[in-house]
matplotlib code that plots the C-alpha trace (Angstrom):
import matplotlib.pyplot as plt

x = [0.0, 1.4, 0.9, -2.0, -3.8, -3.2, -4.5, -7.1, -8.1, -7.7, -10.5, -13.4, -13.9, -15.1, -11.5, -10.0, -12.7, -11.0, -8.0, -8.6, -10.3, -7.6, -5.1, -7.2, -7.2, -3.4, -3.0, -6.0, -3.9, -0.9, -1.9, -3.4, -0.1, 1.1, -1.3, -1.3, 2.4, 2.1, -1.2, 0.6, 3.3, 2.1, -0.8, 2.3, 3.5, 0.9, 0.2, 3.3, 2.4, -0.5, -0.9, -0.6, -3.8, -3.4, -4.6, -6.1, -7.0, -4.5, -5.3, -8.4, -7.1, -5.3, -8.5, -10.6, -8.2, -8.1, -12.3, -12.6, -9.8, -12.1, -14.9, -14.2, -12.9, -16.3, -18.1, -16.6, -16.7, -20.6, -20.7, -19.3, -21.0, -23.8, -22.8, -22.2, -25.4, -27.6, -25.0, -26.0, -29.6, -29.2, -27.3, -29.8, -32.9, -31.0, -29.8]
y = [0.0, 3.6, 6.2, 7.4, 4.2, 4.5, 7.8, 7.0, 3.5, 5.1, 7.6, 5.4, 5.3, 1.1, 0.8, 2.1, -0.3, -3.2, -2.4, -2.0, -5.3, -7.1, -4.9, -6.2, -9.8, -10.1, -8.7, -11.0, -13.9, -12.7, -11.5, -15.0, -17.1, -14.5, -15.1, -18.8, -18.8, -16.1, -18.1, -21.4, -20.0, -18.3, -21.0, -23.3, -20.5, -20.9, -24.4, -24.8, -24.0, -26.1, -24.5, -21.2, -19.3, -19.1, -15.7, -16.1, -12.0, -11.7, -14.4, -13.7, -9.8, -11.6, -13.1, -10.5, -8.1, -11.3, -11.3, -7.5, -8.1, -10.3, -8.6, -5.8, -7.5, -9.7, -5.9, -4.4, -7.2, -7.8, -3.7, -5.2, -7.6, -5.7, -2.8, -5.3, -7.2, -4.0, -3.1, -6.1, -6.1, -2.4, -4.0, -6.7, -4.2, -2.0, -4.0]
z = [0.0, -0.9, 1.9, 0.2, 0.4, 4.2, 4.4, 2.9, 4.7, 8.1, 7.3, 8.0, 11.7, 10.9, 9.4, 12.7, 14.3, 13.0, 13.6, 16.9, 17.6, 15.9, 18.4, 21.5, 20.0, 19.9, 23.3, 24.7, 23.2, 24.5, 28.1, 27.8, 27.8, 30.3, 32.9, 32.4, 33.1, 36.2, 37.5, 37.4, 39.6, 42.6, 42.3, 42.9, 45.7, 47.3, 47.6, 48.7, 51.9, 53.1, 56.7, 56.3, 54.5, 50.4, 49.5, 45.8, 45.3, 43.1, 40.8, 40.5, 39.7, 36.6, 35.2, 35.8, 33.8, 31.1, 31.1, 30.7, 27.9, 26.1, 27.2, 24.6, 22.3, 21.9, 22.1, 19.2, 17.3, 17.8, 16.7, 13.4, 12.6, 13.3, 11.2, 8.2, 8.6, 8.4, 5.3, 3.4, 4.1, 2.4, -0.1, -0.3, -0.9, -3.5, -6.0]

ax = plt.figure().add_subplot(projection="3d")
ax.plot(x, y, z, "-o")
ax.set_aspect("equal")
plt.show()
């Protein structure tokens, strides 16, 4: 793409919609393998210890942050496919 095609792709607000859903996607995934990783050790940490009291707030912290993560992501994506369904219906009755 020349730098005019950019320009002009990142005009449309939807444009700049999937770009960021496809942002939020590839940080879900990652944060993903990132909190699987930091979940399995202080799970470990703490289960080390069977008599002293396992505090599991900040796991759950991690998946909540993961669940509002995906959270958006599904939200914009619905907006799309809501936005492109009511496009082709248009497109539907037009032509």
């Amino acid at each position: 793409m020349s730098r005019q095609g950019v320009k002009n792709y990142f005009t449309e607000f939807w444009n700049w919609m999937d770009v960021i859903v496809l942002l939020i996607s590839l940080l879900c995934i990652a944060f993903n393998v990132y909190r699987t990783i930091t979940v399995e050790k202080l799970l470990e940490s703490l289960l080390s210890t069977p008599n002293q009291f396992a505090d599991f707030e900040q796991l759950s912290f991690w998946q909540m942050q993961f669940n509002y993560g995906v959270a958006l992501t599904v939200f914009f994506a619905w907006i799309k496919v809501r936005i492109f369904h009511s496009q082709t219906k248009k497109l539907l009755k037009t032509g």
